[in-house]
N, C-alpha and C positions, 0 to 999 in steps of 0.2 A: 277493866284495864284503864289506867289513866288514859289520857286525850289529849292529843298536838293539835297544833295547825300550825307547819311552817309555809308563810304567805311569801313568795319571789316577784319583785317586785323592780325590775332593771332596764325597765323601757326606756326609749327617748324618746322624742316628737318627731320623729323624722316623716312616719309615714302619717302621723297628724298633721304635717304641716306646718307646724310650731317648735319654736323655741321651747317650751315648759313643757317636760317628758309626760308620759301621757296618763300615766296614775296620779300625778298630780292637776290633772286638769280638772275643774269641778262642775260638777250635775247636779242640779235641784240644792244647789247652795252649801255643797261640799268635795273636796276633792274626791277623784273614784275612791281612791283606793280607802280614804274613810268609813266610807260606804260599805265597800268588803271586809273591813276587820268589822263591822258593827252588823254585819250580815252572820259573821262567824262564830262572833260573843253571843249574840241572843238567841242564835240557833243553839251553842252547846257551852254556856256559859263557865262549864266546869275546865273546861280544854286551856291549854294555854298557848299562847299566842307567841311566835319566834318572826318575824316580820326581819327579809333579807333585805337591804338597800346597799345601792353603790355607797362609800364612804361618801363620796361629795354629793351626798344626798343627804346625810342623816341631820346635816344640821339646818336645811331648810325643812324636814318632817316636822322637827323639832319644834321649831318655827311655827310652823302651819299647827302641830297640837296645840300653842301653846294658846295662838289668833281664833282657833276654834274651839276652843275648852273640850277638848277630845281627850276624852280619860277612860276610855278601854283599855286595860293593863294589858303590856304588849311586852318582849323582849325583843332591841334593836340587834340587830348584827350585820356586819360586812360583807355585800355581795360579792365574787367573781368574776372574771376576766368572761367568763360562760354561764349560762343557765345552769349545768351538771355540777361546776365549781360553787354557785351561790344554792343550789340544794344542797350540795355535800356539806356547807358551813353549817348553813344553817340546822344541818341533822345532827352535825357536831356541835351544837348550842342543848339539845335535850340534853337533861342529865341522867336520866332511866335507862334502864337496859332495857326494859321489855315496857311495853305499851301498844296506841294505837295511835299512827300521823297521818294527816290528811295534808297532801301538799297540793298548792293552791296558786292559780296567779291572781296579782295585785291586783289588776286590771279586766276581774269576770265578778262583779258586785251583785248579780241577780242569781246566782247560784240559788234552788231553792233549799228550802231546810229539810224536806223531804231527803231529798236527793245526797247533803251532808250527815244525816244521821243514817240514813241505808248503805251508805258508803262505810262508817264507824259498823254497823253492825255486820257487814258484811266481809267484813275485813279481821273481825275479829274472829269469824267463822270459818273463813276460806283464808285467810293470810294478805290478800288485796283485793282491791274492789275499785275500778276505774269507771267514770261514767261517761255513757256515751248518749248521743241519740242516732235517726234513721234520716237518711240521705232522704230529702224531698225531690232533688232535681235528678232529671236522668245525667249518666255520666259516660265519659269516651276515654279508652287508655291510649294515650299516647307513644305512639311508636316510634323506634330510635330514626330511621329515614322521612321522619317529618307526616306521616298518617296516625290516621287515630282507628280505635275499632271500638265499638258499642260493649257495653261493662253493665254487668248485671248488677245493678245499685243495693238490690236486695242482700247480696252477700259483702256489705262495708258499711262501717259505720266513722260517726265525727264522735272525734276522741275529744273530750272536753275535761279538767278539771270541778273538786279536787281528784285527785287519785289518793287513795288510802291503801295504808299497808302496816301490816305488825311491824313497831319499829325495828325487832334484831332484824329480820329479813331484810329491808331497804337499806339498813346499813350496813349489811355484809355486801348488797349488791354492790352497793357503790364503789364500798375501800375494794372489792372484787375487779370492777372495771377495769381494762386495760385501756382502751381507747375510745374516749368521751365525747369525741365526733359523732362518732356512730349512731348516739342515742337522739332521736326526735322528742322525746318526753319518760318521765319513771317509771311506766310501767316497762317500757323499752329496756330498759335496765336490770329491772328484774326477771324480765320475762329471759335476757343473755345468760341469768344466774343459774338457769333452769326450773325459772316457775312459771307455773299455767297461771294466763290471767285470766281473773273473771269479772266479766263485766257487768255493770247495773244503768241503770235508767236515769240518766241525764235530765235538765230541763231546756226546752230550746231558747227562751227569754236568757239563759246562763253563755251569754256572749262573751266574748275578748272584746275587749272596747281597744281596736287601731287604729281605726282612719274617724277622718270625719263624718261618714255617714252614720260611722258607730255613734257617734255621739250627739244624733238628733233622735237614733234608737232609742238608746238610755234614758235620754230625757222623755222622752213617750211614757217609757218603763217605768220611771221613778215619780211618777204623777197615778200609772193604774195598779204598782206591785202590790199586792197587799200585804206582805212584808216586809217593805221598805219603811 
């Protein structure tokens, strides 16, 4: 089956701190989100690349390929008003009916390669294939009158990107959806369509880079990856 990667990519700096949104902020002498399309090219260099950005973003990306001679063949497109809006464009950018998409955020550059090709074969087996890994800390559910009560960690896990899915399925979910509130992330989506998700083995170094702590992470990460 051919091979996507639609990368969403529509942060700001808010919880960074900063003015410059937060995939463009750079680690080990490139912006992140550089970092994640060149994570995703050498991992499955046959796939193509649909990279969602806010309009008033695309021509400082532009910018920035042009300052860092970044020539990973990518296709740009216009994000939405929502995360669910800037997926749904950007699934409306493939031109294939039938394949295999891996959707991605901008902003998780240590995803390993493992973890995006088990995802692609897993997906192409079972229809989706979301990665997760296992809660390290213990946890407490929060009760509406303001108590908590002790949560058995063992039975949850942290949903992490990409998520993969046979593209007719994700794109029947979507144009399906009635109310795009409701979804926290794609498998969410699919899973309202009536399919069982199945889940695979995430890598814990495959962070969201949002705050600042994230980004004394990274830089740790981007000095020992041995993929980077």
């Amino acid at each position: 089956m051919q091979r996507h990667f639609v990368v969403v990519a529509g942060g700001s700096g808010s919880r960074m701190q900063r003015d410059l949104p937060k995939q463009f902020i750079p680690i080990a002498g490139l912006p992140i989100l550089m970092h994640t399309l060149r994570r995703l090219h050498h991992t499955a260099p046959d796939a193509s690349i649909v990279l969602v950005l806010p309009q008033a973003h695309h021509a400082y990306w532009q910018e920035l390929c042009q300052v860092h001679r970044f020539e990973i063949s990518h296709h740009l497109t216009q994000g939405g008003s929502t995360r669910f809006e800037s997926v749904a464009n950007g699934l409306a950018t493939l031109p294939d009916a039938e394949g295999l998409v891996a959707i991605h955020d901008g902003v998780r550059p240590f995803v390993s390669p493992q973890t995006i090709l088990n995802g692609f074969q897993t997906a192409q087996a079972e229809g989706n294939a979301v990665a997760v890994v296992a809660l390290k800390d213990s946890i407490r559910q929060l009760e509406p009158r303001g108590d908590s009560t002790h949560a058995d960690r063992s039975r949850f896990v942290l949903v992490q990107t990409p998520q993969t899915f046979r593209l007719s399925l994700i794109r029947k979910a979507y144009y399906q959806a009635t109310d795009p509130t409701l979804f926290t992330d794609d498998a969410s989506v699919l899973e309202a369509a009536g399919h069982r998700i199945h889940i695979i083995e995430g890598n814990y170094q495959n962070i969201k880079i949002t705050t600042p702590e994230d980004l004394l992470i990274a830089e740790a990460f981007a000095q020992t990856d041995p993929n980077h």
